[in-house]
C-alpha positions as CSV (number, residue, x, y, z in Angstrom):
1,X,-33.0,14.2,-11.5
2,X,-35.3,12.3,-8.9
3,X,-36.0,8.6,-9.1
4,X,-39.7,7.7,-9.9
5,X,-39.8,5.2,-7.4
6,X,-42.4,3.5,-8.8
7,X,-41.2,3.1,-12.2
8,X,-38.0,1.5,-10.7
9,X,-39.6,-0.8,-8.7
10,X,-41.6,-1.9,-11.2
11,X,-38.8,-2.3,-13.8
12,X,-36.7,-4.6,-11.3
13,X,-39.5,-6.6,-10.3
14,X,-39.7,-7.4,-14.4
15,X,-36.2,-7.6,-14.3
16,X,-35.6,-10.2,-11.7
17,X,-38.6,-12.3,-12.5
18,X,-37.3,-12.9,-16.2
19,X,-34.3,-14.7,-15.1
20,X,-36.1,-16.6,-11.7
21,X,-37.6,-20.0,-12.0
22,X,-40.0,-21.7,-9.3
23,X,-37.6,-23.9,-8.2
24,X,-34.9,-21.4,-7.4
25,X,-37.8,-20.1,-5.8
26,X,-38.9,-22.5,-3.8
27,X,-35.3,-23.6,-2.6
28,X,-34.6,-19.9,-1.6
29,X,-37.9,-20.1,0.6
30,X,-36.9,-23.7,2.1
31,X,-33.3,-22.1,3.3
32,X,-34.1,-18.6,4.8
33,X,-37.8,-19.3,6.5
34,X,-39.0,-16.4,4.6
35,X,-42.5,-15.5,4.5
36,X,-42.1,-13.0,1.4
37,X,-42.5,-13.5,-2.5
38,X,-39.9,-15.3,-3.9
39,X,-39.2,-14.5,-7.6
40,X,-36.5,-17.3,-8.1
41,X,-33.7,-14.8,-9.3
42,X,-30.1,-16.4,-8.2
43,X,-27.2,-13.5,-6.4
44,X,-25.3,-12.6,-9.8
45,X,-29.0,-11.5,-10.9
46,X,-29.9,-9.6,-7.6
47,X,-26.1,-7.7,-7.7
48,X,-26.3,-6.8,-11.3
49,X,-29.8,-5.1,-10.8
50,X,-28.7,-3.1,-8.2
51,X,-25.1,-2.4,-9.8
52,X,-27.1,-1.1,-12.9
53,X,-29.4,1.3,-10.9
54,X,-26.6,2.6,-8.7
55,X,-25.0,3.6,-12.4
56,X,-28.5,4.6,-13.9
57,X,-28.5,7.2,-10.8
58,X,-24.9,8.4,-10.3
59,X,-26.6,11.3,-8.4
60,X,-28.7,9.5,-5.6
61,X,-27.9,10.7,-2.4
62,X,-28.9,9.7,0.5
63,X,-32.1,10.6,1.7
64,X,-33.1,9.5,-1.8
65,X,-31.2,6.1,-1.1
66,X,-32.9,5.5,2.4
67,X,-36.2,6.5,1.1
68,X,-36.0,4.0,-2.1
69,X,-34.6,1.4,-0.3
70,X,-37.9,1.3,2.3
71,X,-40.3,1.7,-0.7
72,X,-38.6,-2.3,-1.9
73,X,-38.3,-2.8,1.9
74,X,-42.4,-2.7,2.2
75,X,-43.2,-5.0,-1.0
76,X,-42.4,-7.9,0.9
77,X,-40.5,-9.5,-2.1
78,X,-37.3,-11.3,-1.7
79,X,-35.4,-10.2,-4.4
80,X,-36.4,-6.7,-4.2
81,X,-35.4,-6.2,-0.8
82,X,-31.9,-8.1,-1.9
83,X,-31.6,-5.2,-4.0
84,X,-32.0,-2.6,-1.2
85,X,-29.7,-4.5,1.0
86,X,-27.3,-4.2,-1.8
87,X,-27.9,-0.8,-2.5
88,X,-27.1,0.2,1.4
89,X,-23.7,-2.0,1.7
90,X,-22.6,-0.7,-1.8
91,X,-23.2,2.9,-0.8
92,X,-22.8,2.4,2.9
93,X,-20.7,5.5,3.3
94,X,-23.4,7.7,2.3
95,X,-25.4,7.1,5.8
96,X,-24.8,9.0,9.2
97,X,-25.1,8.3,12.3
98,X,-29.3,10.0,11.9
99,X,-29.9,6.7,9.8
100,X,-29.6,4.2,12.5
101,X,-33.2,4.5,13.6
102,X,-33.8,3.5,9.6
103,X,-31.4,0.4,9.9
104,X,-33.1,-0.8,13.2
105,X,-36.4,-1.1,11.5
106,X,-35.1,-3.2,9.0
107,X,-33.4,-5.4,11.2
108,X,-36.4,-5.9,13.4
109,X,-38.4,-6.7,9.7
110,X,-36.3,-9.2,8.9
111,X,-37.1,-12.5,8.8
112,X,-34.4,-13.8,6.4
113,X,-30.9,-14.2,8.4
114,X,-28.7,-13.4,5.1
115,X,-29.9,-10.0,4.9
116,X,-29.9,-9.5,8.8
117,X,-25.9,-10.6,8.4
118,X,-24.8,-8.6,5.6
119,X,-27.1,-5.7,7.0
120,X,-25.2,-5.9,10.6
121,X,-21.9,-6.6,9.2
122,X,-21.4,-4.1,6.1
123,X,-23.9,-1.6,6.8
124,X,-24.6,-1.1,10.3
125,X,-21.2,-2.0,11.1
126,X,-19.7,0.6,8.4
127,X,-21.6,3.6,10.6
128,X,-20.7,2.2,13.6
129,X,-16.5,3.0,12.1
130,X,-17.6,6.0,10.8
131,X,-19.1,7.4,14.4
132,X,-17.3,5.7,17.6
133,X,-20.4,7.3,19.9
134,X,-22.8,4.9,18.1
135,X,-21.2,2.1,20.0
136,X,-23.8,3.1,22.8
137,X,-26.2,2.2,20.7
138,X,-24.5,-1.4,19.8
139,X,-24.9,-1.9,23.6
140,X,-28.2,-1.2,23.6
141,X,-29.2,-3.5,20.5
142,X,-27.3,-6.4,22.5
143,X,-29.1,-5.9,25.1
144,X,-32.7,-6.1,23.8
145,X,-34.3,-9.3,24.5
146,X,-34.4,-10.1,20.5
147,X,-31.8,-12.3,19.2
148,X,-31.8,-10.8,15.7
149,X,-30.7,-8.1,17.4
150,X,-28.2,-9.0,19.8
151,X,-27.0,-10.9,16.6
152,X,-26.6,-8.1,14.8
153,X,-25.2,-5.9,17.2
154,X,-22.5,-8.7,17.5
155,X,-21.6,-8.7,13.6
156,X,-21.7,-4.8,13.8
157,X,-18.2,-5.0,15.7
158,X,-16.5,-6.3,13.0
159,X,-15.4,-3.6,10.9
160,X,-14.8,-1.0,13.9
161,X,-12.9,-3.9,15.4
162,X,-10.3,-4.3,11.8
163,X,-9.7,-0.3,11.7
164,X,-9.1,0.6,15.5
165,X,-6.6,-0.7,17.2
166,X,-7.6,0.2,20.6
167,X,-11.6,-1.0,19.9
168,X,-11.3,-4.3,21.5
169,X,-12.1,-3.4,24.8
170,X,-15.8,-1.9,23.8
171,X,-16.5,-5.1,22.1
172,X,-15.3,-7.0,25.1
173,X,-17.8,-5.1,27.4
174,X,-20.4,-5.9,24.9
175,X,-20.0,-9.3,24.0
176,X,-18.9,-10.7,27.5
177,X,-22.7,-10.9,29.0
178,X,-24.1,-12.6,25.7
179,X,-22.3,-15.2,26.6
180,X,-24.6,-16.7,29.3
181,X,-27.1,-17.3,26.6
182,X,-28.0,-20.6,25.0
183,X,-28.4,-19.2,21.6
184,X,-26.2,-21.3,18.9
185,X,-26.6,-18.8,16.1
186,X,-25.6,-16.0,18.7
187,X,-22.7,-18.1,20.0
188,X,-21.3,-18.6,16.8
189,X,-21.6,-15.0,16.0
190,X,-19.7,-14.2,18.6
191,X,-17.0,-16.9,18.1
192,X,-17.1,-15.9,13.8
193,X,-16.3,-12.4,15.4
194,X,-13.2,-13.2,17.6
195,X,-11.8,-14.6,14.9
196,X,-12.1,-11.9,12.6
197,X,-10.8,-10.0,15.4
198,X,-7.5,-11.8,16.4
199,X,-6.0,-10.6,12.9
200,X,-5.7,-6.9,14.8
201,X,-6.0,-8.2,18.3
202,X,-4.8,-11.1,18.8
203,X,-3.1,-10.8,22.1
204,X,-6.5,-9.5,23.5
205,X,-8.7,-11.9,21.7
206,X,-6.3,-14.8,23.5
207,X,-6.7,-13.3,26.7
208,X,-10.2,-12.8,26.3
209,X,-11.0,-16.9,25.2
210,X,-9.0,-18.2,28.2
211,X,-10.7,-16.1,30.3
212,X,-14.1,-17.0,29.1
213,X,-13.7,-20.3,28.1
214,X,-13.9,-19.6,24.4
215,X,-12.4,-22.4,21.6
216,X,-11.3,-19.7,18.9
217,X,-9.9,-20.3,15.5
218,X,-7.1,-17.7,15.7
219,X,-5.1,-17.7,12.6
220,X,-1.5,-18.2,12.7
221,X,1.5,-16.1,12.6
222,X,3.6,-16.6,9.8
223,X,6.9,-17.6,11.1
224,X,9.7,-15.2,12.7
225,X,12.9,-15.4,9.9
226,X,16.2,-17.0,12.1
227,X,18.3,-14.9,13.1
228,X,22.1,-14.8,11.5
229,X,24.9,-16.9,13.4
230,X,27.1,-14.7,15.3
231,X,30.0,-16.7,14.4
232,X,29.1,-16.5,10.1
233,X,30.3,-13.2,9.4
234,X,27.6,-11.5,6.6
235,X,28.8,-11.8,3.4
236,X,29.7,-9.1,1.7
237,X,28.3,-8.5,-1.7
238,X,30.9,-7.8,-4.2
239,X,31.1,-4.5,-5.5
240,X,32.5,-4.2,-9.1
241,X,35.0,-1.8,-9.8
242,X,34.8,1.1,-11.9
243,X,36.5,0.4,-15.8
244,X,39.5,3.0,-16.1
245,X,39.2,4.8,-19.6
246,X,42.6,4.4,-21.1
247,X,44.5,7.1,-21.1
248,X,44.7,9.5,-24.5
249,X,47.7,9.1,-26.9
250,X,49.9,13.0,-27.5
251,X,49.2,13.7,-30.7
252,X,51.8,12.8,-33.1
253,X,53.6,16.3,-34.4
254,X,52.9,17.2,-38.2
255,X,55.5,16.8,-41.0
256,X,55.8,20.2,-41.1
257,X,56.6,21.0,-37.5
258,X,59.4,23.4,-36.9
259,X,62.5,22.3,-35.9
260,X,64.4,22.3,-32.5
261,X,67.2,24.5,-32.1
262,X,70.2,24.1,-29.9
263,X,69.7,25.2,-26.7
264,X,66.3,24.2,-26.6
265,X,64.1,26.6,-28.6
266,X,62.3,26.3,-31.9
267,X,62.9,27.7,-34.9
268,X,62.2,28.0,-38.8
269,X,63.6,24.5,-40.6
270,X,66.8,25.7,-42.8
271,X,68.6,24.4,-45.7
272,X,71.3,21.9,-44.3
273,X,74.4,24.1,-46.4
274,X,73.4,26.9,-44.5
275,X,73.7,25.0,-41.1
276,X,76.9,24.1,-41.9
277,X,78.0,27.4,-42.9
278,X,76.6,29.1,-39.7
279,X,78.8,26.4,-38.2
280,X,81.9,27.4,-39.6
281,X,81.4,31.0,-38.9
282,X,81.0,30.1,-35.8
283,X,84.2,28.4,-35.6
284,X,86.3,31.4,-37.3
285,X,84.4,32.5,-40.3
286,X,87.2,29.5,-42.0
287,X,85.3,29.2,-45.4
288,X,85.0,33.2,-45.7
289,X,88.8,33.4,-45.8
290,X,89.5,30.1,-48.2
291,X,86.6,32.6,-51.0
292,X,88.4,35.9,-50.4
293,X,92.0,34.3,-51.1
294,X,90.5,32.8,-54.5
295,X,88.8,36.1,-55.3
């Protein structure tokens, strides 16, 4: 389904001017140097609006994306360009490397250095990862005799700089020259970047300050763990040992278990007369002879 771009524009402009006041306005327009409308709506208003379209329009791609955000690019309001700026960094990964052209006019229509930042930083800087030959074109940007430009081509590093480890030396080549200049906002750009840098780099981003004279914040590095005495032998953890079942009683032989005979075989339990009388035959039949001589 396409966006009516007009409809949308209209809605946010409603939107945004609900929740503004003047004097939000008028402090907005004191801080940037802005010569566009100023609604007075604070951030948290500006990111919900665009949050909300981006769900409203699950399917916007980006030649639809691009195209809306000029359309709020060219009403010169504050807020509603906000909300294009916030549209391209939250769905930065739509663009390609044909979009630049796009970007650059934005940059060079700028006049309010947040979105120039956040612009260089998150959107340009996010094609700039996506498509190593555009670094060409980062050179180029420093290079022009605009600052807003060279400043942005500065903050575009950034993100290329945090995923490629090998990166350094292209930013090197392309911050090195900008140094000359007597630019503070530029300077600090450069020095903001460094910084950001030395969390992936920060062997080369060392190098690079003593060379040029640069006072960098580098963060620390958290603290190598000592290193075990050789003379304390590591402890070994104790191991438990295993719990031995006990062992299984025979079972006890039933009352009626057959008896053992001599000699070491079973047999059938017999009356104990009869035992005795297998005895005596077995000693010479003695009690046969005592009943025949009574008979």
């Amino acid at each position: 389904m396409s966006m009516n771009f007009a409809r949308e524009q209209s809605l946010l402009r409603q939107r945004l001017l609900a929740v503004g006041s003047p004097a939000h306005a008028e402090a907005c327009r004191l801080a940037t140097g802005s010569s566009a409308t100023f609604l007075g709506a604070d951030d948290e208003a500006i990111r919900a609006a665009a949050s909300d379209l981006a769900a409203a329009h699950p399917q916007m791609g980006r030649a639809q994306m691009t195209a809306f955000v000029r359309t709020l690019w060219q009403s010169r309001v504050h807020e509603l360009r906000a909300v294009g700026v916030e549209l391209l960094a939250q769905r930065a990964a739509l663009l390609e490397p044909a979009d630049l052209p796009f970007l650059e006019t934005l940059l060079q229509d700028n006049d309010a250095e947040p979105f120039g930042a956040r612009l260089a930083g998150e959107v340009l800087g996010a094609l700039v990862a996506k498509s190593k030959k555009l670094w060409k074109d980062l050179r180029r940007l420093a290079a022009a005799p605009q600052p807003a430009l060279q400043r942005a081509a500065v903050r575009a590093c950034r993100l290329p700089l945090l995923g490629d480890s090998e990166a350094f030396g292209r930013c090197a080549e392309l911050v090195e020259p900008l140094l000359a200049t007597a630019d503070a906002a530029l300077l600090g750009a450069i020095d903001e970047l460094l910084a950001a840098a030395a969390t992936v780099h920060r062997d080369a981003v060392l190098a690079f300050a003593d060379r040029t004279g640069r006072t960098i914040a580098v963060p620390r590095t958290p603290p190598a763990p000592p290193a075990p005495s050789a003379s304390a032998a590591p402890e070994t953890p104790a191991v438990p040992l295993p719990r031995r079942r006990p062992a299984a009683k025979p079972p006890s032989r039933p009352a009626t278990a057959r008896a053992q005979k001599p000699g070491g075989k079973r047999g059938n339990r017999a009356p104990a007369k009869k035992q005795v009388t297998r005895a005596a035959r077995k000693a010479g039949r003695p009690a046969a002879r005592k009943r025949a001589a009574r008979r």
